[in-house]
N, C-alpha and C positions, 0 to 999 in steps of 0.2 A: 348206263350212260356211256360207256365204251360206245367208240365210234363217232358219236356226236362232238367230242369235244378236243380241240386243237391247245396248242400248247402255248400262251400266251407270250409273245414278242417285243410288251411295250414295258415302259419306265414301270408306270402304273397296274401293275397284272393282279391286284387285288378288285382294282374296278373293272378289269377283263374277265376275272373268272365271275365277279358279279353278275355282267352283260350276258355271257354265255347260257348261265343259268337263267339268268330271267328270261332268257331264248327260250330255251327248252322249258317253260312252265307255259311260257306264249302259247307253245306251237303244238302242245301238248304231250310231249313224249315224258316230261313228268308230271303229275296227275296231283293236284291236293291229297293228303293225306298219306302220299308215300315219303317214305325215307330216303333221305339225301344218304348216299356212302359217305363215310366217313372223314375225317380230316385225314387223315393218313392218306387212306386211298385217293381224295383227291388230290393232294399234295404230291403221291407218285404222278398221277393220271395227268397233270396240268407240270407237271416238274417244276414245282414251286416250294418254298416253305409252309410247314404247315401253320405258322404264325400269319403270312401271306392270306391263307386261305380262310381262317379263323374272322381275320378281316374284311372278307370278300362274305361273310357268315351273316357277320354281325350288320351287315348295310344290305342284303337283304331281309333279315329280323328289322331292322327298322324302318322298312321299309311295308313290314307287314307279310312279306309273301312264304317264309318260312318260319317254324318256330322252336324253339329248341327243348327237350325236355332232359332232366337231370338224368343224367346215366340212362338214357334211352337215344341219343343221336338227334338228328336235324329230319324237320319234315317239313313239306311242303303244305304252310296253312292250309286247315279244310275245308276255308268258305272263304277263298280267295273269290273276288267277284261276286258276290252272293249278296251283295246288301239293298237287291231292291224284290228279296222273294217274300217275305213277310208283306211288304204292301200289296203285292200282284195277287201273292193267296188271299187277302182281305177282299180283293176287289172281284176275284172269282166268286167266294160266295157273299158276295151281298147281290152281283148280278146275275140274270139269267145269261143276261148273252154272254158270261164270260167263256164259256168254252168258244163260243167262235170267235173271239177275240184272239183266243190261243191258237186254233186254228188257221185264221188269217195270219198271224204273227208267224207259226211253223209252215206255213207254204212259202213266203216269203224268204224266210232264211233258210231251209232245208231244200227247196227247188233249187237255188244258190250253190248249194253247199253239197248235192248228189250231182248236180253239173261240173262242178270244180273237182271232185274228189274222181269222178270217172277219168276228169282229164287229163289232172295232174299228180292221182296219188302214188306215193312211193313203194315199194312192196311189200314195206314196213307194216305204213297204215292197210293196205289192201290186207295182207293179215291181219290188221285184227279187226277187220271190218266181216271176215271171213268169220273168226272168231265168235264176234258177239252175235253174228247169224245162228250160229251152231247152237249158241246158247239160247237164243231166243226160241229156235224150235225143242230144244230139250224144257225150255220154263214152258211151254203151250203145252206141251206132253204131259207136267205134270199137273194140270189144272189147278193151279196155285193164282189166283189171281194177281198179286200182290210180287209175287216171284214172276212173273209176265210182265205186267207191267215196268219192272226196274229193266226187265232184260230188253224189253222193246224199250225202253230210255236211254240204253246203255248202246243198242244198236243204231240208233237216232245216231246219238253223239259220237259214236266212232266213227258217223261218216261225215261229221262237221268235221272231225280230227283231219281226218283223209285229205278234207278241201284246202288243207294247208292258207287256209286263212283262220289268221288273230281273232281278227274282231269276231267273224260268225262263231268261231270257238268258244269263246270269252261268253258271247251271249248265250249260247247253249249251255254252258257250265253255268251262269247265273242264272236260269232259268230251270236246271234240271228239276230240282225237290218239284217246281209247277209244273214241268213237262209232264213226270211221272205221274203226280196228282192226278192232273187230268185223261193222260192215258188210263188208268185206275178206272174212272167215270168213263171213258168211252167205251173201254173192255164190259164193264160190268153192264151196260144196254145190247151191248153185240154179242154178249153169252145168249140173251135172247133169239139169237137172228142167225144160225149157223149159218147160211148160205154167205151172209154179209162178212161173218169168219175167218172162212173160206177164202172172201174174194183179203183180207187182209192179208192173208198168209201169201198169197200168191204173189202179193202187190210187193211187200217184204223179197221175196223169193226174187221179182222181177229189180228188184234195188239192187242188193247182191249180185245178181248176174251183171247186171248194166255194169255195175262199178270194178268189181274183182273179175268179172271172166271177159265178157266184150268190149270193157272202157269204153262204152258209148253214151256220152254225155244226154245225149236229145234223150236217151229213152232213159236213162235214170230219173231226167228231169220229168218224162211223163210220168215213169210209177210213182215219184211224192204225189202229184196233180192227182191222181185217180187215188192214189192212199189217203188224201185229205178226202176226196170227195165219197170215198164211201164212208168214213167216217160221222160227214158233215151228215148224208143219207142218213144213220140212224138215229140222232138225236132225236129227243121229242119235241116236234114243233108247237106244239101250244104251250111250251114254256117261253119261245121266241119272239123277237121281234120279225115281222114280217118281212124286212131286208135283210139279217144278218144272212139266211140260207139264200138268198139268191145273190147276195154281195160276192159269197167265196164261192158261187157256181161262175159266175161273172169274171173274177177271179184266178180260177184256175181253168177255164176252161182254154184247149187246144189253139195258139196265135203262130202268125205267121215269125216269130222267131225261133219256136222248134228246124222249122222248114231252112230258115234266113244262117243258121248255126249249125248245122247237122252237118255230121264229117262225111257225110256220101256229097251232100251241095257242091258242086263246084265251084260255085259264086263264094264258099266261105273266108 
């Protein structure tokens, strides 16, 4: 947490260090289920009392966002945000169309969110967005389905992290367990289909460059568009509604706001 955090300057610096932290659980640089540093260390890192800080503890514990365990330290709850994935998993399987619900729902906020993170991410995030690429081609390597699946979950959400927005954060962290689920079922129809694979890997490949190498917003924003849509491509349609697959062709398909936004436009 070094480096993020300033040294509080007001009356009240127990509800300062509270703010700071609920910052960094926002914005995601700490993550559910890690471990806060210690009273001490914060109370060095913040130059406060460690009674100060104790109190700054206890009001986000009641707040729900961290939890404390006896003689093991403070962590950051691990299903912060999470309390609408039990109904979304119910409502996957009782429906057929629910993958394209998820679908439509991840072009939405991930074309969002590969556009904002090319633009705006910090080196930080472009690290670990680097990161969880690395891993995601080492999980494909080992034909582990399941281990694929989390690491393309994991890649997903590091590049919500990157987009330096809350909210899209917020919803990809209460969504993940369903992200992954349904990545799970998409992978396992496209082990059939190597060429279609392929075109994920590549599409993946082309996220990564757009964001960490060229920061080029328009074309991050195309490889989601074409990553949903080969996706949407292998589903089996005679489990579908007749509109879901042309809704999210509809959808993602090529507008003049690539063109209207693009850092070559003039006009931008």
């Amino acid at each position: 947490m070094a480096g993020y955090l300033t040294t509080p300057r007001v009356t009240r610096a127990a509800d300062v260090i509270m703010d700071q932290i609920e910052r960094l659980i926002l914005e995601g640089k700490v993550r559910p289920s890690q471990k806060l540093p210690s009273e001490r260390s914060l109370a060095e890192e913040f130059d406060v009392s460690r009674p100060t800080v104790r109190e700054a503890i206890q009001k986000l514990e009641a707040r729900g966002l961290v939890q404390r365990r006896h003689g093991g330290g403070t962590f950051v709850a691990e299903h912060v945000g999470s309390t609408f994935i039990d109904p979304m998993m119910a409502m996957i399987q009782r429906s057929p169309d629910g993958t394209f619900d998820i679908l439509e729902l991840r072009f939405a906020l991930e074309s969002v969110a590969a556009w904002l993170a090319a633009d705006r991410a910090t080196e930080r995030a472009r690290g670990n967005v680097q990161r969880r690429y690395h891993e995601l081609q080492a999980a494909v390597r080992s034909h582990d389905l399941h281990k694929e699946a989390k690491a393309d979950a994991e890649f997903h959400l590091a590049i919500a992290e990157a987009s330096q927005n809350g909210i899209i954060l917020h919803i990809m962290r209460s969504i993940f367990v369903l992200l992954e689920e349904s990545i799970v079922k998409n992978l396992a129809e496209l082990n059939l289909d190597r060429p279609k694979k392929q075109d994920l890997a590549l599409q993946h490949e082309a996220m990564y460059r757009a964001i960490v190498i060229d920061r080029d917003p328009a074309a991050a924003r195309r490889a989601v568009r074409q990553h949903m849509l080969t996706v949407s491509e292998s589903l089996d349609r005679d489990r579908l509604s007749d509109t879901k697959p042309r809704r999210l062709k509809e959808l993602t398909q090529s507008t003049d706001v690539d063109r209207r936004m693009s850092p070559t436009n003039p006009t931008r």
